[in-house]
C-alpha positions as CSV (number, residue, x, y, z in Angstrom):
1,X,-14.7,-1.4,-10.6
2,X,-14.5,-2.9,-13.8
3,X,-13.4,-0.3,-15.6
4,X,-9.9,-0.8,-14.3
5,X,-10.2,-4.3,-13.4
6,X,-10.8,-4.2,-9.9
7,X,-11.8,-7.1,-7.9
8,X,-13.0,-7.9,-4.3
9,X,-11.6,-10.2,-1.9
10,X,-14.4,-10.2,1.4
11,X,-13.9,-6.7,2.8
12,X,-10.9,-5.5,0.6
13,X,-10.7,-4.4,-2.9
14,X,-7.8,-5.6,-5.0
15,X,-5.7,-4.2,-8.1
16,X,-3.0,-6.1,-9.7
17,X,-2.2,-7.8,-6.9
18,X,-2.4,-5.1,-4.0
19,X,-5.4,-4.5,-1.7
20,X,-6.9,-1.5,-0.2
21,X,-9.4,-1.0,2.4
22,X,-11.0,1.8,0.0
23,X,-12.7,1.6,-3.6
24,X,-11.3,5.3,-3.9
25,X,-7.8,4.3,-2.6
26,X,-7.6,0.9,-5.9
27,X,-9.3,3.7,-8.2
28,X,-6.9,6.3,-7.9
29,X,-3.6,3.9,-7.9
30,X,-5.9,1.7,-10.8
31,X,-5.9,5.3,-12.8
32,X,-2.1,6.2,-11.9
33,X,-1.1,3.3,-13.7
34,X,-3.1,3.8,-16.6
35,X,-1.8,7.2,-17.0
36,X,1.9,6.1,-16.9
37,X,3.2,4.9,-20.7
38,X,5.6,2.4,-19.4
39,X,3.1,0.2,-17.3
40,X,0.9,-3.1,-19.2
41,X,-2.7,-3.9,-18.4
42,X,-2.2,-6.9,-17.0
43,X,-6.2,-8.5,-16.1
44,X,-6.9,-10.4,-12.9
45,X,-6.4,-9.9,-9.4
46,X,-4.3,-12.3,-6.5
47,X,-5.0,-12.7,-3.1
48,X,-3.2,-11.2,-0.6
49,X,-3.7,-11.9,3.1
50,X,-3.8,-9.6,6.4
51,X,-0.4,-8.6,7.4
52,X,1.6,-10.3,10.0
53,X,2.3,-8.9,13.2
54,X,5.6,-7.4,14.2
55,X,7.6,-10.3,15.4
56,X,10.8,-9.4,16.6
57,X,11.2,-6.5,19.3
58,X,13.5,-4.7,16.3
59,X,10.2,-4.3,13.7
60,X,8.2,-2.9,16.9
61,X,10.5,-0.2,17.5
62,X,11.2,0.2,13.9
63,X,7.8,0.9,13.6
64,X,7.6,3.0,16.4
65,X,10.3,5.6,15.3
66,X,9.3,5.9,11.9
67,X,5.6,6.4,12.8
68,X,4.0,3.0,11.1
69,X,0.8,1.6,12.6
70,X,-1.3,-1.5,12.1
71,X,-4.5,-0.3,11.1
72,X,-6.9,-3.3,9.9
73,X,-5.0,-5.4,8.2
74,X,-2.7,-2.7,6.6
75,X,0.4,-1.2,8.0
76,X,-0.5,2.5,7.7
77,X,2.3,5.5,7.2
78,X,1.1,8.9,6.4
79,X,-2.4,7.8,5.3
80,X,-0.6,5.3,3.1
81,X,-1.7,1.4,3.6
82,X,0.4,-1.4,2.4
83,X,0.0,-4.5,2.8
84,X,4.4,-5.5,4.1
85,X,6.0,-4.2,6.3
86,X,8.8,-3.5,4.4
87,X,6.8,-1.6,1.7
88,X,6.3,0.7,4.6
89,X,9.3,1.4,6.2
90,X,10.9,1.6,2.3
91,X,8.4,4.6,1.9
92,X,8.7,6.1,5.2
93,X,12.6,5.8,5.0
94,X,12.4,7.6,1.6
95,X,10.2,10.4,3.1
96,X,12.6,11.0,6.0
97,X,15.4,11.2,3.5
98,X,13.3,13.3,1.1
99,X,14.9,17.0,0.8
100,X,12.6,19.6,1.3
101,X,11.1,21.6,-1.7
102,X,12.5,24.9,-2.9
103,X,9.1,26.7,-3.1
């Protein structure tokens, strides 16, 4: 964990600001960005709290067609957490828009 300057925050680990429910999960996006030339080691983790529930009948249904679940305290798409709402439906928008490999 402190290799890649990941912290804990009760049950979660955090990196740079994002938390995941799995060591594995901040280690492998902790190594990612360590592999990338354009990203800065920046130190020190912030706080981020559970997720709100879906307020609005809209973000329900939203959720529901595009397959997004509350899992925890994450909002889970595809084995992906994140941590807003809109983080998910962004990527789960992008994946429905996605074209399909040549292969």
């Amino acid at each position: 964990m402190s290799e890649y300057d990941i912290g804990r925050a009760g049950h979660a680990y955090e990196y740079k600001g994002y938390r995941y429910d799995r060591l594995s999960d901040a280690v492998a996006y902790a190594a990612l960005m360590r592999s990338r030339p354009d990203q800065r080691e920046t130190h020190g983790t912030v706080a981020r709290h559970a997720p709100a529930p879906p307020e609005t009948a809209s973000e329900i249904e939203l959720m529901r067609q595009l397959g997004i679940e509350i899992r925890g305290s994450s909002y889970c798409f595809r084995g992906y957490r994140y941590g807003l709402l809109s983080d998910a439906v962004n990527y789960a928008r992008a994946q429905t828009h996605r074209p399909e490999s040549a292969g």
